[in-house]
gemmi code that builds the backbone of each chain (N, CA, C; Angstrom):
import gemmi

chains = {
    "A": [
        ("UNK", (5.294, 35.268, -7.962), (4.927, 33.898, -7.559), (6.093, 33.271, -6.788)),
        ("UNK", (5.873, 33.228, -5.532), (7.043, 32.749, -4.903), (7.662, 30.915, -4.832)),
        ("UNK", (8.229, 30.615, -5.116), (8.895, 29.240, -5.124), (9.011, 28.576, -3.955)),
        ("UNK", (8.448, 27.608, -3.873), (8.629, 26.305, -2.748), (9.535, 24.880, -2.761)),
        ("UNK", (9.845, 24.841, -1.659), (10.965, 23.591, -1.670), (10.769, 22.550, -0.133)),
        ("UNK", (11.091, 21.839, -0.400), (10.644, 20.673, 0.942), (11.865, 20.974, 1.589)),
        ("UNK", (12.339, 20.718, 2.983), (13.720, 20.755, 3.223), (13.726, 19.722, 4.210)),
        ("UNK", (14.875, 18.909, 4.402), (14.756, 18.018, 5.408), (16.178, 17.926, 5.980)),
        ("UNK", (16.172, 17.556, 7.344), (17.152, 17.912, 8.514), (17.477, 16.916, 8.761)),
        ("UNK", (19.042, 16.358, 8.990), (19.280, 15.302, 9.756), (20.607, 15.495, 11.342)),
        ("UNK", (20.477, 14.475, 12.362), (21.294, 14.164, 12.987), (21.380, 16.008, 13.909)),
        ("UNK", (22.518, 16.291, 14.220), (22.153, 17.554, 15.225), (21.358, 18.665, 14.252)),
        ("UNK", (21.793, 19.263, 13.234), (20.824, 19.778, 12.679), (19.392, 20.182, 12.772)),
        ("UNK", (18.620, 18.644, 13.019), (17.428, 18.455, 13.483), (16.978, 18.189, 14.582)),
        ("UNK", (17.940, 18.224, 15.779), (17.909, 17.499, 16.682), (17.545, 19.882, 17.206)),
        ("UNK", (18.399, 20.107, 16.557), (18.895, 21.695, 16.994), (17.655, 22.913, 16.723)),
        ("UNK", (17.305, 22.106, 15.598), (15.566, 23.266, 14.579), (14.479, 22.217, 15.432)),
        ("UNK", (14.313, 20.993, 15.739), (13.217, 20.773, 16.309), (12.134, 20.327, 15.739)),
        ("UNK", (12.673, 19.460, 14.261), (11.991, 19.463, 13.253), (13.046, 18.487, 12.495)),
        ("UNK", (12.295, 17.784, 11.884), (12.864, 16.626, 10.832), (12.882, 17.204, 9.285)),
        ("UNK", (11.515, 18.219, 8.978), (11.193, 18.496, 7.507), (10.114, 19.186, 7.752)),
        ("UNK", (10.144, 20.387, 6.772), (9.121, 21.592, 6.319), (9.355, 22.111, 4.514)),
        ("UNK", (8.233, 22.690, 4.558), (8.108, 22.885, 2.878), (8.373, 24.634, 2.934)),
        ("UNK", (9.434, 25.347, 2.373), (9.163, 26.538, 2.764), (9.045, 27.602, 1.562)),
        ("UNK", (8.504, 28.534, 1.507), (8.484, 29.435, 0.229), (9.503, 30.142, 0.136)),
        ("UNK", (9.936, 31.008, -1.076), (10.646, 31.705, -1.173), (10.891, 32.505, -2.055)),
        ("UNK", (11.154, 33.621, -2.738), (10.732, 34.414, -3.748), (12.146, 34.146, -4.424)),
        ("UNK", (11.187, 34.309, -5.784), (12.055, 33.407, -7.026), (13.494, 34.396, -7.155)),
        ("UNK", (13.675, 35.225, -6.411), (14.967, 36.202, -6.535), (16.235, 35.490, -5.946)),
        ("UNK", (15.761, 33.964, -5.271), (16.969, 33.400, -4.531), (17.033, 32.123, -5.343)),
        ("UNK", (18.147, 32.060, -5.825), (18.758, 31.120, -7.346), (19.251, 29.658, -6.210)),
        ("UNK", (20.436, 29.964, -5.565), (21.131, 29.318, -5.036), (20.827, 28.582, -3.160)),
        ("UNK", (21.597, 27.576, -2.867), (21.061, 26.961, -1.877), (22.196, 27.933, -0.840)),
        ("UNK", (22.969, 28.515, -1.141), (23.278, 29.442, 0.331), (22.595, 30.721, 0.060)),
        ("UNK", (21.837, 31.291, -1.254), (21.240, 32.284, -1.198), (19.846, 31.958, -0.042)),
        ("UNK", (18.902, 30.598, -0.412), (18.145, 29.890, 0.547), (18.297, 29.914, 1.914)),
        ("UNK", (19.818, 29.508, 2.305), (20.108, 29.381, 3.702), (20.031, 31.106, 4.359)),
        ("UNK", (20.407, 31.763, 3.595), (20.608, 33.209, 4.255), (19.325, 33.438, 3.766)),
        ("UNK", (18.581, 33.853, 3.256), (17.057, 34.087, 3.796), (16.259, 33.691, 4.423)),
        ("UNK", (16.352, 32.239, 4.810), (15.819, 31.815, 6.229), (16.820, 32.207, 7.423)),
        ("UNK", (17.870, 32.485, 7.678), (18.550, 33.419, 8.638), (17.508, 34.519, 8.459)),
        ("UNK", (17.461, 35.590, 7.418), (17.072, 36.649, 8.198), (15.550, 37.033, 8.419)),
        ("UNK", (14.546, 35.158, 8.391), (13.348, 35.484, 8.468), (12.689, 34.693, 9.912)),
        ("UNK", (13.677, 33.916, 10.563), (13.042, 33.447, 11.329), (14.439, 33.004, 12.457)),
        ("UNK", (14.869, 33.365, 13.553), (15.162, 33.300, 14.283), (15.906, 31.842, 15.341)),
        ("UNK", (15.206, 31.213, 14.460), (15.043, 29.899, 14.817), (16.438, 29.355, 13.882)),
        ("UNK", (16.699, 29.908, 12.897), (17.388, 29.116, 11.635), (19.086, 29.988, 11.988)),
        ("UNK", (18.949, 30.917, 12.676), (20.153, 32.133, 12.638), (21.378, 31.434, 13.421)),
        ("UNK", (21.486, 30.783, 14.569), (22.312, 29.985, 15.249), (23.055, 28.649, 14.315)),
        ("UNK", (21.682, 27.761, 13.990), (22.172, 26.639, 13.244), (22.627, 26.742, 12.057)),
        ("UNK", (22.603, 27.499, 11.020), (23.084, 27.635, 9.934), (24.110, 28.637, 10.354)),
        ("UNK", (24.521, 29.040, 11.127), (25.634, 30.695, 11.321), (26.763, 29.942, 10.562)),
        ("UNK", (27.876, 28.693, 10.388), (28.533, 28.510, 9.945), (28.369, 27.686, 8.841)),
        ("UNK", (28.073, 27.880, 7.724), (27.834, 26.697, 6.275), (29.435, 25.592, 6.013)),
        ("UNK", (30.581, 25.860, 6.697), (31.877, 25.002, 6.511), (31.114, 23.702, 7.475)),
        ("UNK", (30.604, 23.737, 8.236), (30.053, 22.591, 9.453), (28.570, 22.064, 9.213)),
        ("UNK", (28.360, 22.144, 7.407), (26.867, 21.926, 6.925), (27.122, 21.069, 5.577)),
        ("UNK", (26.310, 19.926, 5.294), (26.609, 19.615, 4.052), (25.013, 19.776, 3.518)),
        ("UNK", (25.072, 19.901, 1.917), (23.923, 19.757, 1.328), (23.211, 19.002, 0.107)),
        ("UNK", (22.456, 18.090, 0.234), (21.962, 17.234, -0.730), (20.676, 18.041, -1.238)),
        ("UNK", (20.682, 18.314, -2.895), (19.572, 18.432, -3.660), (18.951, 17.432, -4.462)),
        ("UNK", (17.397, 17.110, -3.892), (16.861, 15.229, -5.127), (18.086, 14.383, -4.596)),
        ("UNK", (18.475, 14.612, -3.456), (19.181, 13.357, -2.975), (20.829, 13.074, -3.589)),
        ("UNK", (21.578, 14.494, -4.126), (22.783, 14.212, -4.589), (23.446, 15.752, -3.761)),
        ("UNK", (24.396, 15.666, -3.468), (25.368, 15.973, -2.732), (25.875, 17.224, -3.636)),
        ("UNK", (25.634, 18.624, -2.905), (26.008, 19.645, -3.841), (26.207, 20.761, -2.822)),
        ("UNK", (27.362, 21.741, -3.691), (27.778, 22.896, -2.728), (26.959, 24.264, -2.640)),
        ("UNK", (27.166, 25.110, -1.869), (26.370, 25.697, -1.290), (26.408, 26.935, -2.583)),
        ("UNK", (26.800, 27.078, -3.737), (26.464, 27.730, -4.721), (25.468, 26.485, -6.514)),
        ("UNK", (25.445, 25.645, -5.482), (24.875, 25.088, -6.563), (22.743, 25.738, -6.773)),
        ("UNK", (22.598, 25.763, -8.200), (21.156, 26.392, -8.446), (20.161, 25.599, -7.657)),
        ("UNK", (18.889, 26.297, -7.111), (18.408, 25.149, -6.947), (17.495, 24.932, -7.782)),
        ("UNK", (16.957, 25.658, -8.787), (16.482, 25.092, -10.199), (15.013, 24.767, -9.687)),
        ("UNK", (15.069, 23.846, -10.061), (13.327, 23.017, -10.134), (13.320, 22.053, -9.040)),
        ("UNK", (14.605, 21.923, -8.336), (14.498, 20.483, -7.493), (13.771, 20.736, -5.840)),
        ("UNK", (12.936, 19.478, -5.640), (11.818, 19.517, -4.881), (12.080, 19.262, -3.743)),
        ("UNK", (13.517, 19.092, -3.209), (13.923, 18.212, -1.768), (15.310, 18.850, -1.779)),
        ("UNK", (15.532, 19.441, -0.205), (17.030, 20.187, 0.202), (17.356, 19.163, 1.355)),
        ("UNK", (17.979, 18.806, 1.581), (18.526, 18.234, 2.741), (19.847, 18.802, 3.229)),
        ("UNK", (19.933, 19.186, 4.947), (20.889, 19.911, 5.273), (20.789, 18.778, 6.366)),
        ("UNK", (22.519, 19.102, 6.852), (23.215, 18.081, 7.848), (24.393, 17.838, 7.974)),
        ("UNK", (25.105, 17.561, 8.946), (26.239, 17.627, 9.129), (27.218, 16.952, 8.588)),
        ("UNK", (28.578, 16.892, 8.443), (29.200, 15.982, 7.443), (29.187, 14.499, 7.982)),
        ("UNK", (28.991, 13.496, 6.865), (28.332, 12.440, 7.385), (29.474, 11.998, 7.897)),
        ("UNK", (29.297, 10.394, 9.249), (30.132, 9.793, 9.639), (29.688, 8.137, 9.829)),
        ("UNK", (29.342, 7.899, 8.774), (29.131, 6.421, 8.700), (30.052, 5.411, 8.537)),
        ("UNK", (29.915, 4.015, 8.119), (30.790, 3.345, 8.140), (31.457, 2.585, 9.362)),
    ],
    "B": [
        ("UNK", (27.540, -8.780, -10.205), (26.347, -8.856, -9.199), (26.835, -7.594, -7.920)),
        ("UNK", (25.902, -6.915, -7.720), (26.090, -5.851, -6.660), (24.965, -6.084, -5.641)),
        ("UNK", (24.974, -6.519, -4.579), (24.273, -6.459, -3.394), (24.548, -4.935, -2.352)),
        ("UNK", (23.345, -4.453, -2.136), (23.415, -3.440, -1.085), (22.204, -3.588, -0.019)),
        ("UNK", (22.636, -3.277, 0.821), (20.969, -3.601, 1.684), (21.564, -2.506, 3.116)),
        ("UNK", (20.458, -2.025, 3.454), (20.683, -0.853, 4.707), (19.288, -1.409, 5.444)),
        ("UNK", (19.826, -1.939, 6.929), (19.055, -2.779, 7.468), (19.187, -2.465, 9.234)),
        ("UNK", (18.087, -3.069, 9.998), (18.268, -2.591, 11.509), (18.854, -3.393, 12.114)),
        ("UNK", (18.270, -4.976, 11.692), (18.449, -5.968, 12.533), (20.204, -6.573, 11.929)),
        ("UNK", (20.790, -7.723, 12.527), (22.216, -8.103, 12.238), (22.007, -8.810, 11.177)),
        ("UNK", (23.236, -9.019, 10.447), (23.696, -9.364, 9.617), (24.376, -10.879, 9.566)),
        ("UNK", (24.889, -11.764, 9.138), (25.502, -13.012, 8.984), (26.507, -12.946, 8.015)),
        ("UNK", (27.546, -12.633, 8.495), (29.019, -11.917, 8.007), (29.344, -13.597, 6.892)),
        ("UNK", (29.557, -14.365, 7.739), (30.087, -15.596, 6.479), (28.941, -16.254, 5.573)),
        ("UNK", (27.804, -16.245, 5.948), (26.655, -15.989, 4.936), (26.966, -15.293, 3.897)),
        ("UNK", (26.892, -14.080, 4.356), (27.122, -13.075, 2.863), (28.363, -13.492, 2.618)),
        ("UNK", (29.376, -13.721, 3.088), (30.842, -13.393, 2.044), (30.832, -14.637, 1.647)),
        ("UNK", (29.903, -16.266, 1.880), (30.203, -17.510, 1.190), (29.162, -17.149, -0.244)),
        ("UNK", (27.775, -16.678, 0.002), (26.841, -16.175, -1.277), (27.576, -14.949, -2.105)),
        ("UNK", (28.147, -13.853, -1.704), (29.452, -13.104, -2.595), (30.318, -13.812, -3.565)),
        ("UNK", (30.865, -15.392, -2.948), (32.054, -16.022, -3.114), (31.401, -17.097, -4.413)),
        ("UNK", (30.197, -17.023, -4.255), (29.786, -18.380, -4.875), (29.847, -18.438, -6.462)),
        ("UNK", (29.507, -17.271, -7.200), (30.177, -17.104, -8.543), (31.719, -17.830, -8.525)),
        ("UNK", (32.611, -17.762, -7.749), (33.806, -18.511, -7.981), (34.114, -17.032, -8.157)),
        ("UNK", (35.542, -16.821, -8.984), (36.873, -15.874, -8.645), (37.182, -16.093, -7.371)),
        ("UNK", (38.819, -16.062, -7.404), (40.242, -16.146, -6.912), (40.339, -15.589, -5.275)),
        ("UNK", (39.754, -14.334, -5.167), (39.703, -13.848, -4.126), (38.834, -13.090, -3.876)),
        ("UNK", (38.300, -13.531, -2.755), (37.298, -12.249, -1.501), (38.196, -11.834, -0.687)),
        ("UNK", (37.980, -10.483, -0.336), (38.307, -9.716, 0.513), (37.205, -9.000, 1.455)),
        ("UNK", (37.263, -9.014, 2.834), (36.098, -7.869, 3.145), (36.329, -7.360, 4.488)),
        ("UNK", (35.303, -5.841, 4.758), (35.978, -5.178, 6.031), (34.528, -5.430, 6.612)),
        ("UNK", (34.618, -5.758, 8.013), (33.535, -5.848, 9.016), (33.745, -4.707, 10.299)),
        ("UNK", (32.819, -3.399, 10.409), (32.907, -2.736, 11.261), (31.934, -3.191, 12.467)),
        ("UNK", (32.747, -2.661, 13.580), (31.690, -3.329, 15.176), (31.704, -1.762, 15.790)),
        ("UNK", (30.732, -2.133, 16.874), (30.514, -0.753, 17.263), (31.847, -0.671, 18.533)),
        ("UNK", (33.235, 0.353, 18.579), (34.109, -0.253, 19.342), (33.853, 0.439, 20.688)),
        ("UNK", (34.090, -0.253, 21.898), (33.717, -0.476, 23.022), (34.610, 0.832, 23.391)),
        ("UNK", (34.340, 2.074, 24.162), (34.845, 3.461, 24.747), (34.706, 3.879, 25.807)),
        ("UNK", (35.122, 3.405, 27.194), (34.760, 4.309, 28.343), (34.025, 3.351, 28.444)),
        ("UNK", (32.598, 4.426, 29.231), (31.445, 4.313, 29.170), (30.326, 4.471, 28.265)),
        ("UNK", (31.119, 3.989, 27.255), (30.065, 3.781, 25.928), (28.669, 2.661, 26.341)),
        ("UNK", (27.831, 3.253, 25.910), (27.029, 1.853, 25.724), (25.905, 1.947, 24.764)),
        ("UNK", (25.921, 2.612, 23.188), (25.319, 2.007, 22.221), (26.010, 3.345, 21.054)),
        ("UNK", (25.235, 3.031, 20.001), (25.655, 4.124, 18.851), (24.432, 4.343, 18.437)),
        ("UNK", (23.564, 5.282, 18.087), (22.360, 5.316, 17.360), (22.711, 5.626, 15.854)),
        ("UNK", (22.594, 5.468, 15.055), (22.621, 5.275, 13.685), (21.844, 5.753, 12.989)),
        ("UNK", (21.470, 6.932, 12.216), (20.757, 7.899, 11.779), (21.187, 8.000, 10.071)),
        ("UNK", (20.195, 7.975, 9.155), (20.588, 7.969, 7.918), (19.601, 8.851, 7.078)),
        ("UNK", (19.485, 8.802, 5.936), (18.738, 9.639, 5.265), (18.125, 8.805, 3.828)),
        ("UNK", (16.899, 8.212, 4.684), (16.875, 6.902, 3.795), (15.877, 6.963, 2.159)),
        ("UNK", (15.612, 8.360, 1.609), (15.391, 8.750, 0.298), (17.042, 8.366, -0.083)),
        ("UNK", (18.098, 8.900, 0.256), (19.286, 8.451, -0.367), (20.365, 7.283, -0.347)),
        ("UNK", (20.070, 7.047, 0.777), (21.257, 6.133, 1.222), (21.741, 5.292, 0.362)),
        ("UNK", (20.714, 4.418, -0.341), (20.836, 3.107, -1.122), (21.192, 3.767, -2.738)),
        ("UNK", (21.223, 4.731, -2.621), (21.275, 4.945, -4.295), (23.048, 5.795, -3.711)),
        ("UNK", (23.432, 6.382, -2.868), (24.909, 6.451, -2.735), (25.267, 5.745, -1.997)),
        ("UNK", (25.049, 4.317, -1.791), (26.135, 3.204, -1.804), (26.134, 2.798, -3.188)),
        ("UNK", (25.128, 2.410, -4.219), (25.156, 1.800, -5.379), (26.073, 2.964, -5.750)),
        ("UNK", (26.343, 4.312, -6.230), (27.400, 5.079, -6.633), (28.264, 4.690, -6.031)),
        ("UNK", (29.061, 4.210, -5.145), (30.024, 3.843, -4.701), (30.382, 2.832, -4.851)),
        ("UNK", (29.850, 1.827, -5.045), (29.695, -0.020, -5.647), (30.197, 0.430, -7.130)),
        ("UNK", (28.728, 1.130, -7.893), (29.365, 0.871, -9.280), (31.033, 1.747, -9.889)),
        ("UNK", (31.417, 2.930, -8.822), (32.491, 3.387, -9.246), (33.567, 2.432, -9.225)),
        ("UNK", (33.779, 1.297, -7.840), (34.680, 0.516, -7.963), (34.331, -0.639, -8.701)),
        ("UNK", (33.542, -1.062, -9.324), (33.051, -1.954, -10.191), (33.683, -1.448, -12.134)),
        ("UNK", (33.398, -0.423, -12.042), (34.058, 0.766, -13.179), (35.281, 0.733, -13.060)),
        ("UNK", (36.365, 0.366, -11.598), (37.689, 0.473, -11.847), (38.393, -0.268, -11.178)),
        ("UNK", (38.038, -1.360, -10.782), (38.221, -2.615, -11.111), (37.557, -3.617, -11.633)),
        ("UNK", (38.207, -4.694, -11.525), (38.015, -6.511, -12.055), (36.747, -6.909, -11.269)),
        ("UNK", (36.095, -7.002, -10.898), (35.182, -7.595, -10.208), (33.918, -8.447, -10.525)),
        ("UNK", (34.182, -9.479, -9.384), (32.838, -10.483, -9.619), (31.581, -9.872, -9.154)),
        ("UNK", (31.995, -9.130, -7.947), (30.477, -9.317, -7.104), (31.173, -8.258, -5.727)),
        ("UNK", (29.976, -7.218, -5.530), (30.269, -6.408, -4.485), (28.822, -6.579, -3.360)),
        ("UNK", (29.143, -6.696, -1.731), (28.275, -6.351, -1.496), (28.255, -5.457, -0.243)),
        ("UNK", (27.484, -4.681, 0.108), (27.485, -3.464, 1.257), (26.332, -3.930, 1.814)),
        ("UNK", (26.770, -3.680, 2.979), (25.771, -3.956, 3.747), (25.733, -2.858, 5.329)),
        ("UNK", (25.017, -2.191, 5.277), (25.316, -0.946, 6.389), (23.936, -0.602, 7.325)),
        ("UNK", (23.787, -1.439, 9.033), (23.031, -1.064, 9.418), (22.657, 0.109, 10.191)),
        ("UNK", (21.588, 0.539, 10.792), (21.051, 2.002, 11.178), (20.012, 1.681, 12.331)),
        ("UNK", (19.696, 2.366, 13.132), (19.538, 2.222, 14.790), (20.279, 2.605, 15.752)),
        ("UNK", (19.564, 1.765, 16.865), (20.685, 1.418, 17.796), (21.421, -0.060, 17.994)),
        ("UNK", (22.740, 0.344, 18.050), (23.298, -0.253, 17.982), (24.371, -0.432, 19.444)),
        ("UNK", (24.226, -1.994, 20.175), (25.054, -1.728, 21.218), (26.688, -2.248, 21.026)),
        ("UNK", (27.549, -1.603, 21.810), (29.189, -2.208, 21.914), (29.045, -3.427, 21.741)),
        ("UNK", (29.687, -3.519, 20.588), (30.253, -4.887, 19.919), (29.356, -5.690, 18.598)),
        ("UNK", (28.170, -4.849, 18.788), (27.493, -5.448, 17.658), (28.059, -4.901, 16.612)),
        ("UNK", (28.077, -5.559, 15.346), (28.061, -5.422, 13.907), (27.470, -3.992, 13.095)),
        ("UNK", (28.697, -3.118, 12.758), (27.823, -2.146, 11.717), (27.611, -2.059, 10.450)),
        ("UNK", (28.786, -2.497, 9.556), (28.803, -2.527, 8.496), (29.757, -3.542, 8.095)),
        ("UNK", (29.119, -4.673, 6.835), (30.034, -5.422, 6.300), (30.418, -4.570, 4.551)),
        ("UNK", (31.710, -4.832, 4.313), (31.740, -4.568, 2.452), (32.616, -5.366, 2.271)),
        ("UNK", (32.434, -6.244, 1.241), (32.734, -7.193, 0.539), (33.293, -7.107, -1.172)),
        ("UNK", (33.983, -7.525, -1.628), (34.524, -7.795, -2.715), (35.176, -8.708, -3.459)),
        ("UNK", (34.888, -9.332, -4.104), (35.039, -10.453, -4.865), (35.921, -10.469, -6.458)),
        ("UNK", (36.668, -10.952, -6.398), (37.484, -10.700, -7.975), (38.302, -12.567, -8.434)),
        ("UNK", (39.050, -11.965, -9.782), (39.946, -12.945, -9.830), (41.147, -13.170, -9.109)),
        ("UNK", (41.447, -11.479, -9.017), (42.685, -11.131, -8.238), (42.749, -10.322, -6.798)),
        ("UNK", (43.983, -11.007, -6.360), (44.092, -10.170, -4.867), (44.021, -8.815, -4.990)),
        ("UNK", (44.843, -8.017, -5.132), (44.935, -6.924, -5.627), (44.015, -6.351, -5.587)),
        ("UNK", (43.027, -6.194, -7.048), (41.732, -5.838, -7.406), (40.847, -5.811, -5.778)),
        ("UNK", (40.682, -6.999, -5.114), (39.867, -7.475, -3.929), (40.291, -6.671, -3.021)),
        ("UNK", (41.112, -6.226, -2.597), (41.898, -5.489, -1.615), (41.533, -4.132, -1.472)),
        ("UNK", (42.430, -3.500, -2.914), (42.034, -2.337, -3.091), (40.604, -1.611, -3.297)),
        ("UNK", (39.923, -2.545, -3.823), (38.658, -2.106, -4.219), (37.622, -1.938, -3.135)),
        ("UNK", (37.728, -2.423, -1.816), (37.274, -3.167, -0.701), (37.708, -1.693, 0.114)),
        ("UNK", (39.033, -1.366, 0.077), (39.419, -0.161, 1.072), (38.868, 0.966, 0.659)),
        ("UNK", (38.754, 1.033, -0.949), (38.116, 2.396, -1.800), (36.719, 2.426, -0.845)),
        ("UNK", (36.012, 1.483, -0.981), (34.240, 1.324, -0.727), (33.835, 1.766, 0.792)),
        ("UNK", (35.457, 0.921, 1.648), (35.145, 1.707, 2.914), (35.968, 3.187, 3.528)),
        ("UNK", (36.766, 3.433, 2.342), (36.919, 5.112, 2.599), (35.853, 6.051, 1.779)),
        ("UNK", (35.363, 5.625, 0.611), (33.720, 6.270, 0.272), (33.002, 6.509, 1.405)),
        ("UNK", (32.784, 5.344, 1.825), (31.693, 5.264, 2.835), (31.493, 6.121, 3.853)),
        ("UNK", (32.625, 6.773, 4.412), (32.970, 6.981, 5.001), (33.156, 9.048, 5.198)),
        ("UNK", (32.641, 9.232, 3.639), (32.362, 10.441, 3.664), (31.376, 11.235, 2.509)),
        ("UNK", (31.074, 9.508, 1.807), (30.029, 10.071, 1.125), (28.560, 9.519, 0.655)),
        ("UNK", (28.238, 8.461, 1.970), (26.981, 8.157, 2.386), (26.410, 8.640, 3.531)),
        ("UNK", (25.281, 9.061, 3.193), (24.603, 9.875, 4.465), (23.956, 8.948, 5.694)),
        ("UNK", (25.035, 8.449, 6.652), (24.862, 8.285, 7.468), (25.247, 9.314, 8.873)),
        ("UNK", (24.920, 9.447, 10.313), (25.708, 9.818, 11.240), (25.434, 9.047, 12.191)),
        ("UNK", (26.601, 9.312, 13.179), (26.504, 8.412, 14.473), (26.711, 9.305, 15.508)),
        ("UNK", (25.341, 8.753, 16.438), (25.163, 9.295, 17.835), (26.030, 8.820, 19.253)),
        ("UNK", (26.703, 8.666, 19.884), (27.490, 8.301, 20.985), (26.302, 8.130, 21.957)),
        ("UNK", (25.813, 6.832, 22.783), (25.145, 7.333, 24.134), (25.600, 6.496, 25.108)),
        ("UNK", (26.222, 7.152, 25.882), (26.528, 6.965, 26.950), (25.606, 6.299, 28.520)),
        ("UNK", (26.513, 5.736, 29.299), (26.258, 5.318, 30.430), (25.337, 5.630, 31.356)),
        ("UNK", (25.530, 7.115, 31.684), (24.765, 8.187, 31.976), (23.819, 8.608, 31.333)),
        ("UNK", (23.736, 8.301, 30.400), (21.961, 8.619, 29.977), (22.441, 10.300, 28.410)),
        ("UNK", (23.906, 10.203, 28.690), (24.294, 11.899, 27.662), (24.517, 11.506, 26.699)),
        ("UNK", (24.154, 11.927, 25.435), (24.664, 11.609, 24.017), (25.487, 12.552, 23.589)),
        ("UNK", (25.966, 12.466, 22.667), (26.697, 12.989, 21.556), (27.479, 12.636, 20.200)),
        ("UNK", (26.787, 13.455, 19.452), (26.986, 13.088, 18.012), (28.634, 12.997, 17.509)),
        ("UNK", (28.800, 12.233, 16.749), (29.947, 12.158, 16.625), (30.408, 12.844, 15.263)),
        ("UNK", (31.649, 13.749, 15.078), (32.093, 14.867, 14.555), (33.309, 14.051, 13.628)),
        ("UNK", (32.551, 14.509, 12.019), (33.524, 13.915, 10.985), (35.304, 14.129, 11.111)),
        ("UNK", (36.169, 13.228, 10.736), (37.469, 13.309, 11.027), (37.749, 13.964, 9.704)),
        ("UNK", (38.714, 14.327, 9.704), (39.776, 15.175, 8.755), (40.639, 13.569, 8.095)),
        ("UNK", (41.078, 12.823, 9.221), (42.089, 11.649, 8.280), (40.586, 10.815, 7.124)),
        ("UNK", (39.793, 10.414, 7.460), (38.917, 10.191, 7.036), (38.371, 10.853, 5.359)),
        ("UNK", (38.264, 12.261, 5.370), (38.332, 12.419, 4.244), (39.508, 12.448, 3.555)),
        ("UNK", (40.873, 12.675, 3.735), (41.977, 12.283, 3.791), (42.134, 11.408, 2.790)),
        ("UNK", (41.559, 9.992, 3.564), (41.587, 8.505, 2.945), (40.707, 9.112, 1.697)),
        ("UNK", (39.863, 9.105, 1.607), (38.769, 8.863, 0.197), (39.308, 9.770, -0.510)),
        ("UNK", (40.321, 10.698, -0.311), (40.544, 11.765, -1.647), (41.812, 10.869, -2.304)),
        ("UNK", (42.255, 9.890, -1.271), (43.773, 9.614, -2.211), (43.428, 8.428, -3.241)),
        ("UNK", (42.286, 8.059, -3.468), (41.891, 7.466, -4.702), (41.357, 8.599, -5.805)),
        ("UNK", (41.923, 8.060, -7.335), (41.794, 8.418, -8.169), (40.518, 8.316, -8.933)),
        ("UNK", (39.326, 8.270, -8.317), (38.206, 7.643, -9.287), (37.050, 8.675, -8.223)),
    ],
}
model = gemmi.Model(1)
for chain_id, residues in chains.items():
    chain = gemmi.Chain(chain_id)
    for i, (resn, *xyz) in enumerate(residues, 1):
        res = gemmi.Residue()
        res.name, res.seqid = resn, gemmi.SeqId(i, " ")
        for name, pos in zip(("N", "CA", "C"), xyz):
            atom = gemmi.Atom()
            atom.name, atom.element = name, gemmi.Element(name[0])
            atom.pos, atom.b_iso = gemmi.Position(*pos), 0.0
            res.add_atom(atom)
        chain.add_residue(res)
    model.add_chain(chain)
structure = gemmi.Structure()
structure.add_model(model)
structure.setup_entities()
């Protein structure tokens, strides 16, 4: 039974995939959110450029700020994007 | 009292810091960012991630609220476009003491600064944008607080 997650893009990120947010599957063998990122590298072509460096990526899970070995468990929303510059 | 609000349209800088002030304590302090004028700058687009935004400024309000004195904090951070010279962000702080007001005020805008999901777009004269690329002094600032 493969596992689904919403993911949403901001600022070049999204400007770069062409896309704001998609829901994508994934087989329950990938625990972690850089295990996530590298299986969409090697399934779609589209993802292989923009993710190639994870140091120039930040990542929010349910909207809290976590590193690229954190689980992604049960949570329903990934957000990827560059390090913020607000203020 | 903690005020936060993430908004398009402007703001009324001595509005908020006289309604901040009005509990009474000793001193307000506050930082007002503008969009600063570059070249051939001519706006900033302002891009946020608005499932989160408001719930990591309130983490950032209540940490300095947790470590300092305080009457009353308020943030205020808008998103759009924004042209040279308009208003981006006010933060405000209110206490008995200077000190407390000061410091607590610089904490909120070196947080801000690397750990609310905002970004900013550059667009230019010419019609070219470009996103603008987090600084190194920047996170810098927010690590040399202890909280």
């Amino acid at each position: 039974m493969p596992h689904q997650i919403n993911i949403v893009y901001f600022a070049w990120v999204k400007e770069r995939l062409g896309r704001d947010q998609e829901t994508v599957a994934f087989p329950e063998t990938i625990k972690t959110v850089e295990e996530l990122v590298e299986h969409l590298r090697n399934i779609d072509v589209s993802y292989f450029d923009v993710f190639s460096d994870l140091k120039k990526l930040r990542f929010a899970l349910d909207h809290d700020f976590v590193g690229t070995d954190h689980l992604l468990a049960s949570a329903k929303e990934l957000a990827i994007f560059p390090p913020v510059t607000g203020g | 009292m903690i005020k936060i609000a993430v908004i398009t349209g402007d703001f009324d800088a001595g509005a908020e810091i006289k309604y901040l002030s009005a509990d009474g304590g000793g001193a307000v302090n506050s930082f007002l960012g503008q969009v600063r004028g570059e070249g051939d700058l001519e706006a900033l687009e302002l891009e946020h991630y608005p499932a989160m935004t408001e719930g990591a400024l309130r983490k950032i309000a209540d940490k300095a609220a947790a470590k300092w004195d305080l009457r009353g904090i308020t943030i205020i951070h808008r998103v759009g476009r924004l042209k040279v010279g308009e208003q981006i962000v006010l933060a405000a702080t209110c206490s008995d003491h200077r000190q407390a007001a000061i410091e607590s005020c610089a904490y909120i805008m070196d947080q801000l600064k690397t750990v609310a999901p905002f970004w900013k777009k550059e667009i230019w004269r010419d019609g070219s944008e470009s996103w603008i690329e987090a600084r190194q002094s920047d996170r810098d600032a927010a690590e040399r607080w202890d909280c």
